[in-house]
C-alpha positions, 0 to 999 in steps of 0.5 A: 299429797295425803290427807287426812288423820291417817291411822289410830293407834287404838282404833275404837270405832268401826267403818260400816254403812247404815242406811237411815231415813233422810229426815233423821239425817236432816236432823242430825244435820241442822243441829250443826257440825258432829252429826255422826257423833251424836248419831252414835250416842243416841245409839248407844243409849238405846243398847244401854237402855236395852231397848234393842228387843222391842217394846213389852207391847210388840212381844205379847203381840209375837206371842198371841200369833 
């Protein structure tokens, strides 16, 4: 017996594997069911933001080395 959605037709998202911190995972966790969708908003409100390059802070730190 199969189980499961089974294909998409359009499928929008990516199977991979992320290793984070268990207390992220903890908080994520208690808020209730759909952890993983709220994993990915986040996420996608951090590119949104631009804050995948760091902070202003960390590059004159890079530079001044």
């Amino acid at each position: 017996m199969r189980r499961g959605r089974g294909p998409q037709k359009t499928p929008t998202k990516v199977l991979t594997t992320i290793r984070l911190d268990a207390d992220v995972i903890a908080f994520f966790r208690a808020q209730g069911a759909g952890y993983q969708s709220r994993i990915n908003d986040e996420l996608k409100r951090v590119k949104e933001r631009g804050l995948t390059t760091g902070s202003t802070a960390t590059a004159r730190k890079r530079a001044a080395r």
